[in-house]
Chimera marker file (.cmm) of the C-alpha trace (Angstrom):
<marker_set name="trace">
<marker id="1" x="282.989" y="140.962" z="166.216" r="1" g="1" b="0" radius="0.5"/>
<marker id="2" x="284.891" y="138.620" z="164.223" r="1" g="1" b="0" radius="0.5"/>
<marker id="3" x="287.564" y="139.720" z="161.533" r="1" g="1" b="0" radius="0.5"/>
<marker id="4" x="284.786" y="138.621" z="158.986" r="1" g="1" b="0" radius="0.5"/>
<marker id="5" x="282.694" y="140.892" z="160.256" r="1" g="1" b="0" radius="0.5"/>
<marker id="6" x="285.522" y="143.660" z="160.843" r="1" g="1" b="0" radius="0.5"/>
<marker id="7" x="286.457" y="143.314" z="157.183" r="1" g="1" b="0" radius="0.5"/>
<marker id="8" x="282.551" y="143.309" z="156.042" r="1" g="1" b="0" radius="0.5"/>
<marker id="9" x="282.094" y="146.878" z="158.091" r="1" g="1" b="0" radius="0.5"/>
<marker id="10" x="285.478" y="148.137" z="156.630" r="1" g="1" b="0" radius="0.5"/>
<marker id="11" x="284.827" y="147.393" z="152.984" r="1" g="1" b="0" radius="0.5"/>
<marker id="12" x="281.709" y="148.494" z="152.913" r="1" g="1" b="0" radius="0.5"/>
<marker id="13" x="282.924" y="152.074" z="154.521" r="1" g="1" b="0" radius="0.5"/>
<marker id="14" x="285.719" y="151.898" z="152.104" r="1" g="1" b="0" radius="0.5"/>
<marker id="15" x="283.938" y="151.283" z="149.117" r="1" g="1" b="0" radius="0.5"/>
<marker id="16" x="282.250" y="155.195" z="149.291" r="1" g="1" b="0" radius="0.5"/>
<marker id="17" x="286.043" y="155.943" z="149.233" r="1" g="1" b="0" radius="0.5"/>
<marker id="18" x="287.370" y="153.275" z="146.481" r="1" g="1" b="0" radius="0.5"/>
<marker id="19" x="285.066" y="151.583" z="144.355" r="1" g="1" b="0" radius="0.5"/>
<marker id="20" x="287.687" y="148.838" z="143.553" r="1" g="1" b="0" radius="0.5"/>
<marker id="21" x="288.943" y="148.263" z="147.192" r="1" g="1" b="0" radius="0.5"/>
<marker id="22" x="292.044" y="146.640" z="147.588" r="1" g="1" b="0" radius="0.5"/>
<marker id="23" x="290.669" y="143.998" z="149.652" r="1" g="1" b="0" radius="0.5"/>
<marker id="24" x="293.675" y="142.020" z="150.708" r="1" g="1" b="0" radius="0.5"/>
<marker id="25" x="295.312" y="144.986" z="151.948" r="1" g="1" b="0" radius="0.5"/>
<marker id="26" x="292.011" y="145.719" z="153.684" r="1" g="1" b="0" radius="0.5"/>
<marker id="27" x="292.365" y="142.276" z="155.457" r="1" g="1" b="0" radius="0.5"/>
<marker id="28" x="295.908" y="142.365" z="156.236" r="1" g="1" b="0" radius="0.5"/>
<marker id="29" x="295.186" y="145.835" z="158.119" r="1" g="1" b="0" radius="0.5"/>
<marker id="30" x="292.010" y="144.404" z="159.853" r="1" g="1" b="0" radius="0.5"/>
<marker id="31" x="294.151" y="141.384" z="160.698" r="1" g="1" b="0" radius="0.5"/>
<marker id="32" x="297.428" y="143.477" z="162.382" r="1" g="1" b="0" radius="0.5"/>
<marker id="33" x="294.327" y="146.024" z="163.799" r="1" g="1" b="0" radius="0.5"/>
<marker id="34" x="291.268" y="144.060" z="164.564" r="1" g="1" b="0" radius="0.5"/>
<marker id="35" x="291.827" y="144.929" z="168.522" r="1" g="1" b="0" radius="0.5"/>
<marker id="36" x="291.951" y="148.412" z="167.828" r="1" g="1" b="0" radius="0.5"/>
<marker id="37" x="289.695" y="148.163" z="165.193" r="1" g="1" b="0" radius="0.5"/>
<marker id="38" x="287.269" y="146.377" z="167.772" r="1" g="1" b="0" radius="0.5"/>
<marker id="39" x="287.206" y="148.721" z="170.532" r="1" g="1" b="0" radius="0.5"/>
<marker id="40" x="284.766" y="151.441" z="170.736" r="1" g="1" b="0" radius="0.5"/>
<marker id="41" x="287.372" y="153.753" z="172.096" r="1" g="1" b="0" radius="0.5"/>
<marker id="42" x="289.799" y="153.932" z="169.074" r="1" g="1" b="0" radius="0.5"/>
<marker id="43" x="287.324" y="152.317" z="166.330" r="1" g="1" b="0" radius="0.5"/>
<marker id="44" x="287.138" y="156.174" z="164.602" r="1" g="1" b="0" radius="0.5"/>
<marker id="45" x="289.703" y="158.679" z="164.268" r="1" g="1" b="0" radius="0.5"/>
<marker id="46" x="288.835" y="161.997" z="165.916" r="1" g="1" b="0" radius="0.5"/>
<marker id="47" x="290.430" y="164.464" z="163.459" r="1" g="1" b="0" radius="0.5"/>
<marker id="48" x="289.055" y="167.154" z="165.672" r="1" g="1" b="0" radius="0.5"/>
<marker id="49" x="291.770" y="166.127" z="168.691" r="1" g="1" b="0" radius="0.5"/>
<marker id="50" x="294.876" y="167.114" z="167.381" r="1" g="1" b="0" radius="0.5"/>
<marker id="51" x="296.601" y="164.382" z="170.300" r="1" g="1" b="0" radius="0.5"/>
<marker id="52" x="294.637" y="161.728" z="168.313" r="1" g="1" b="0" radius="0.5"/>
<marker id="53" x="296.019" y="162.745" z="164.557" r="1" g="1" b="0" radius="0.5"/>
<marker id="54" x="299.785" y="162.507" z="166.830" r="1" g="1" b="0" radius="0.5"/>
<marker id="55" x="299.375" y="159.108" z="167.746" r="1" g="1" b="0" radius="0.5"/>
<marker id="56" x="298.395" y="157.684" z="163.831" r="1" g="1" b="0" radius="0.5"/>
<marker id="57" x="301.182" y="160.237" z="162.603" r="1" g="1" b="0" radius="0.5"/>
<marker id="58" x="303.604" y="158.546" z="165.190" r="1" g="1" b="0" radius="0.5"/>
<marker id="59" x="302.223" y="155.176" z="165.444" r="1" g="1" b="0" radius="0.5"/>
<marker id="60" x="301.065" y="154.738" z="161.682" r="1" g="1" b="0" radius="0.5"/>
<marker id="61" x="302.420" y="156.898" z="159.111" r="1" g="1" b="0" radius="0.5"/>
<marker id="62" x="306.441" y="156.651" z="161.049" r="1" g="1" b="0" radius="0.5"/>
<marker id="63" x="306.021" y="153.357" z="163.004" r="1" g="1" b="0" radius="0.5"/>
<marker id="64" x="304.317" y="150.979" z="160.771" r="1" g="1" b="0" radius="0.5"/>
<marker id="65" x="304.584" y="153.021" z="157.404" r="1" g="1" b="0" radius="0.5"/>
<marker id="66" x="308.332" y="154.055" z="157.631" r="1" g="1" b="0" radius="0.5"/>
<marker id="67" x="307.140" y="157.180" z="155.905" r="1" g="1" b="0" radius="0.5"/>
<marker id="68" x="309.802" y="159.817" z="154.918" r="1" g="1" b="0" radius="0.5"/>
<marker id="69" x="307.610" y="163.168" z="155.052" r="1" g="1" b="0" radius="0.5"/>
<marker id="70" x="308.397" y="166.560" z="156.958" r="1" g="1" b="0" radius="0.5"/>
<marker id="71" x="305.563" y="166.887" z="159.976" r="1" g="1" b="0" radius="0.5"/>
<marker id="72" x="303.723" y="169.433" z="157.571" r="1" g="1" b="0" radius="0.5"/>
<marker id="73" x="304.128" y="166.985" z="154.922" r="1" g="1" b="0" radius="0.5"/>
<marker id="74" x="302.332" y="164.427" z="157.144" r="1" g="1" b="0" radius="0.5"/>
<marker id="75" x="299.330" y="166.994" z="158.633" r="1" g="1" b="0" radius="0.5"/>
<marker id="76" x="298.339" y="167.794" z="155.320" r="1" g="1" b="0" radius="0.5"/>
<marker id="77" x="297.833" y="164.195" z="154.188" r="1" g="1" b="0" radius="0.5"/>
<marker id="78" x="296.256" y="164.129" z="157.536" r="1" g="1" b="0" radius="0.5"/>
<marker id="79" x="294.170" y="167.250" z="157.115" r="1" g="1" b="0" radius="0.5"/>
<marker id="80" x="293.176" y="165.668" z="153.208" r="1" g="1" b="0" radius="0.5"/>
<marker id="81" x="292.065" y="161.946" z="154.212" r="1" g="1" b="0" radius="0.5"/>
<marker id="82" x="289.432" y="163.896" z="157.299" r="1" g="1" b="0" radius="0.5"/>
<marker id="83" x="288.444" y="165.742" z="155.103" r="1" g="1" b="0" radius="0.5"/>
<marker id="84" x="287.806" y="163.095" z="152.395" r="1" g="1" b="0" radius="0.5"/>
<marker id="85" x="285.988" y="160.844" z="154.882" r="1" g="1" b="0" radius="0.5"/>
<marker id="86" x="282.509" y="162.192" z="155.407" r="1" g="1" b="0" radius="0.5"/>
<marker id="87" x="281.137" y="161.652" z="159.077" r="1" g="1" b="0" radius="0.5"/>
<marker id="88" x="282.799" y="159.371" z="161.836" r="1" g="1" b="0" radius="0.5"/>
<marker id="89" x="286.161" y="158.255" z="160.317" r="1" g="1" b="0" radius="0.5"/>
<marker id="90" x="286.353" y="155.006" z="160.476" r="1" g="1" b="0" radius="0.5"/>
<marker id="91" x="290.069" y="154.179" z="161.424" r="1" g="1" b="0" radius="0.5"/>
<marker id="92" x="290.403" y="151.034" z="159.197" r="1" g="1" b="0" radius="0.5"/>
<marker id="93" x="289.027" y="153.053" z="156.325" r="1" g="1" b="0" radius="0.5"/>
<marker id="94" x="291.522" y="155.744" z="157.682" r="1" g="1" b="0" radius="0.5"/>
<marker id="95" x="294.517" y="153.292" z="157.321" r="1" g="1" b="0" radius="0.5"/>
<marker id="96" x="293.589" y="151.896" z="154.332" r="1" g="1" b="0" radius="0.5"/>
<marker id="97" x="293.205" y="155.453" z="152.782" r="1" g="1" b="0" radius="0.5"/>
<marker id="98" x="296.341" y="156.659" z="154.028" r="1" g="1" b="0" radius="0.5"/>
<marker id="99" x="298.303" y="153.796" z="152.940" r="1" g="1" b="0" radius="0.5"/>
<marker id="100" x="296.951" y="153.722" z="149.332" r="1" g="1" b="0" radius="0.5"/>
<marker id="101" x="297.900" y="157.376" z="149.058" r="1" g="1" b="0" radius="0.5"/>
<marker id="102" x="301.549" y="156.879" z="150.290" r="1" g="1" b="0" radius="0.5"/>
<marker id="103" x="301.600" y="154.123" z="147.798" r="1" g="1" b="0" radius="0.5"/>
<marker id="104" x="303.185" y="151.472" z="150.935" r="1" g="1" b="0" radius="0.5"/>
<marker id="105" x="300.608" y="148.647" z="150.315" r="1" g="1" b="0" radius="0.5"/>
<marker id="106" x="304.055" y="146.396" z="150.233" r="1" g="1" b="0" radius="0.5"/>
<marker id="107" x="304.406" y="147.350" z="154.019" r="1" g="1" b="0" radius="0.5"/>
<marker id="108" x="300.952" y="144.561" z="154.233" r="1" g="1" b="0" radius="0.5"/>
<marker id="109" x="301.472" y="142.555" z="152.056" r="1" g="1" b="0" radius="0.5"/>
<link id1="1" id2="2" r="1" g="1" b="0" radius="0.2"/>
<link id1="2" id2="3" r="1" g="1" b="0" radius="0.2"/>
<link id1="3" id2="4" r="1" g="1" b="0" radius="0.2"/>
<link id1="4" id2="5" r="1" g="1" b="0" radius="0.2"/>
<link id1="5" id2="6" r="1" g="1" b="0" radius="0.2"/>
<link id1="6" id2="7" r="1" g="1" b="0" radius="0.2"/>
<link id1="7" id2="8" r="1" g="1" b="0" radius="0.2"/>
<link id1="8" id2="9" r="1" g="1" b="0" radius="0.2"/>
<link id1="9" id2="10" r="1" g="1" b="0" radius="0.2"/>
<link id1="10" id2="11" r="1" g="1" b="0" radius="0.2"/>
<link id1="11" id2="12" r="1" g="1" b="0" radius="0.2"/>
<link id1="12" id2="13" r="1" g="1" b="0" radius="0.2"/>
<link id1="13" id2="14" r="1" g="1" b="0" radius="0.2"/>
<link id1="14" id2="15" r="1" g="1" b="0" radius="0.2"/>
<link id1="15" id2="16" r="1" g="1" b="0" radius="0.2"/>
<link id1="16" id2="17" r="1" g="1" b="0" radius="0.2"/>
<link id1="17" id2="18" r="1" g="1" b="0" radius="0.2"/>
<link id1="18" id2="19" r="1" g="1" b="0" radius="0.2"/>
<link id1="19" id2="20" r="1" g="1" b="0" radius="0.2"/>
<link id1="20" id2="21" r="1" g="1" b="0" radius="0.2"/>
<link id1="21" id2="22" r="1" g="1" b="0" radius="0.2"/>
<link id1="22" id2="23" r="1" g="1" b="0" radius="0.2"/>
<link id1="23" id2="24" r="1" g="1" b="0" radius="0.2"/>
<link id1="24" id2="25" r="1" g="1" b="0" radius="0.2"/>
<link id1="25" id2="26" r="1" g="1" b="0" radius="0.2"/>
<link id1="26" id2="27" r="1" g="1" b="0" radius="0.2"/>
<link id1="27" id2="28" r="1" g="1" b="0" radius="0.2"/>
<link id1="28" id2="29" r="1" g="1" b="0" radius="0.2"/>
<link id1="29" id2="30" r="1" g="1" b="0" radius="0.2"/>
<link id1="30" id2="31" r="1" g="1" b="0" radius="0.2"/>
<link id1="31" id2="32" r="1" g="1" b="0" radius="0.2"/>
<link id1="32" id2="33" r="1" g="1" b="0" radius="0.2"/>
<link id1="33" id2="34" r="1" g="1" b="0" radius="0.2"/>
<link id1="34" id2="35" r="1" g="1" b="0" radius="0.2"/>
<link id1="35" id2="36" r="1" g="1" b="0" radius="0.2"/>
<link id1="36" id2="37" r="1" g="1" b="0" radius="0.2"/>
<link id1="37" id2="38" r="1" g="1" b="0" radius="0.2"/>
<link id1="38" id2="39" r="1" g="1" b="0" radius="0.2"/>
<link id1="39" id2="40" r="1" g="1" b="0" radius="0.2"/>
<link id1="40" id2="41" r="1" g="1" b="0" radius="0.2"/>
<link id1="41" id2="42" r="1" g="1" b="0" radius="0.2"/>
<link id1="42" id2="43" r="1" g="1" b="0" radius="0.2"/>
<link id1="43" id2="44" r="1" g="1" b="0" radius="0.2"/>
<link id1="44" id2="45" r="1" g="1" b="0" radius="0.2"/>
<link id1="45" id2="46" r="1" g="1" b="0" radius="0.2"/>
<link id1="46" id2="47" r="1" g="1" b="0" radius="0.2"/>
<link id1="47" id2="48" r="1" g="1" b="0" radius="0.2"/>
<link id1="48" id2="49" r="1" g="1" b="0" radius="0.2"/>
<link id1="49" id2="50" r="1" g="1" b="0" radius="0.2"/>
<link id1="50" id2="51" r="1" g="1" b="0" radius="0.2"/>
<link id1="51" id2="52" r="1" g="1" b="0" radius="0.2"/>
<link id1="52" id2="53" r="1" g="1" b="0" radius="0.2"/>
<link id1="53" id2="54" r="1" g="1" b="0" radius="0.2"/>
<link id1="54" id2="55" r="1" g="1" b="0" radius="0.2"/>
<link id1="55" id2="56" r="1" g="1" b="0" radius="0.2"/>
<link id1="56" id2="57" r="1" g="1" b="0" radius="0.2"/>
<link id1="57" id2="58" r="1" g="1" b="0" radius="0.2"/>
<link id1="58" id2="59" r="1" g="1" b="0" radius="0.2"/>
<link id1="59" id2="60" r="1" g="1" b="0" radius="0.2"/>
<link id1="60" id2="61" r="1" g="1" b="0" radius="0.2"/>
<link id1="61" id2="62" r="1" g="1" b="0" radius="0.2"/>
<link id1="62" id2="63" r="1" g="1" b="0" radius="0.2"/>
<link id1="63" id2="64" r="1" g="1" b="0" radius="0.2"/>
<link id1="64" id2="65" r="1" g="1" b="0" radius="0.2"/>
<link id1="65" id2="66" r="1" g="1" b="0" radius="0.2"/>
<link id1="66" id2="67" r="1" g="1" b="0" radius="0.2"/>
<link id1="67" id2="68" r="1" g="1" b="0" radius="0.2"/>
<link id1="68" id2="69" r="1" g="1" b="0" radius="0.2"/>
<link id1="69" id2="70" r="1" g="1" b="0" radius="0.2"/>
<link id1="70" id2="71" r="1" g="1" b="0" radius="0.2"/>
<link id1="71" id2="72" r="1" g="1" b="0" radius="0.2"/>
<link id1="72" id2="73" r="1" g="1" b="0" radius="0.2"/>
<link id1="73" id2="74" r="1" g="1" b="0" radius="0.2"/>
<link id1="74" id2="75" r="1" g="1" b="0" radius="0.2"/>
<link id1="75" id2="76" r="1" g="1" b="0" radius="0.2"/>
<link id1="76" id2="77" r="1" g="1" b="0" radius="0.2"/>
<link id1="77" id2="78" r="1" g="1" b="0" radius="0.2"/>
<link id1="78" id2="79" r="1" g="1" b="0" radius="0.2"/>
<link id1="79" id2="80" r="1" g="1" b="0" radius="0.2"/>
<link id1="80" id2="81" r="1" g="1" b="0" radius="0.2"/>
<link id1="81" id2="82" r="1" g="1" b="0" radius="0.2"/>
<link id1="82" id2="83" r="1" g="1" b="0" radius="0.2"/>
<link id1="83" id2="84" r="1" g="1" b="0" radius="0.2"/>
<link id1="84" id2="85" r="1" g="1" b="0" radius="0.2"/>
<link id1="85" id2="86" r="1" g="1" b="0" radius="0.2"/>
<link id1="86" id2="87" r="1" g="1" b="0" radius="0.2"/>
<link id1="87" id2="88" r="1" g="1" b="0" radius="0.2"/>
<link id1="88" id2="89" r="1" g="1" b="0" radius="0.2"/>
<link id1="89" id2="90" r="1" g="1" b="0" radius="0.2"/>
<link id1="90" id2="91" r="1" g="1" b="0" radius="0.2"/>
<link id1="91" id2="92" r="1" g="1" b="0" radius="0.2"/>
<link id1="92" id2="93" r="1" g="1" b="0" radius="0.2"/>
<link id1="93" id2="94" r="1" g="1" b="0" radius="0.2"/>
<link id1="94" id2="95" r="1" g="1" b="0" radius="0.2"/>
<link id1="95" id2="96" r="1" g="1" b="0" radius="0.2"/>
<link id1="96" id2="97" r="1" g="1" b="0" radius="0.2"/>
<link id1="97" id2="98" r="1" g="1" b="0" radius="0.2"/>
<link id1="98" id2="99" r="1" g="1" b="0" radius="0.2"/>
<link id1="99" id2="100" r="1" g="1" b="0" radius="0.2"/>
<link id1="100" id2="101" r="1" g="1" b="0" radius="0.2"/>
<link id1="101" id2="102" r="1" g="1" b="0" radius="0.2"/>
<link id1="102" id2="103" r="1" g="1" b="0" radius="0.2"/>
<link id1="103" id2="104" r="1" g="1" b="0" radius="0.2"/>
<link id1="104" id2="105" r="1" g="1" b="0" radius="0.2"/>
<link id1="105" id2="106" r="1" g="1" b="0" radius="0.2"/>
<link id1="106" id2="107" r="1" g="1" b="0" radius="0.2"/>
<link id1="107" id2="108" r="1" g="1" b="0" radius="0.2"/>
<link id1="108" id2="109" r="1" g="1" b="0" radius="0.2"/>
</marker_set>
């Protein structure tokens, strides 16, 4: 799949989520994620494995957002964007939605 096609699938999925998408933040996270974003293993977030909501607290919301939020702060933003996204959670509309609620698009573009 090219990132064309990445960031077709994405805004479409975000779209039910945003109806004015932000769509150069949307490429700039397909662009720094289209291998994860590609790979059927980690294309959805399973909010149902608590291991998985670790690793995008850890790798996204500390890592790449430089969030500063308590851990409870962080599972219930968690706990609100699974439950916003209806059905498999696609991890691209995941980002995107997490990032638009912290307010970091500047840590994109």
């Amino acid at each position: 799949m090219t990132h064309e096609e990445l960031f077709k699938k994405a805004l479409e999925d975000v779209k039910k989520y945003d109806p004015n998408p932000d769509e150069e933040l949307l490429r700039e996270l397909i662009a720094i994620y289209a291998i994860v974003f590609r790979n059927a293993d980690s294309a959805y977030v399973a909010c149902g494995q608590r291991d998985e909501l670790e690793r995008v607290k850890k790798n996204f919301l500390l890592n790449k957002l430089h969030v500063d939020l308590s851990d409870e702060e962080m599972d219930r933003l968690l706990k609100e964007v699974c439950e916003e996204i209806k059905g498999k959670k696609l991890r691209s509309t995941f980002y995107y939605l997490l990032t638009k609620k912290l307010g970091r698009r500047d840590a994109f573009v």
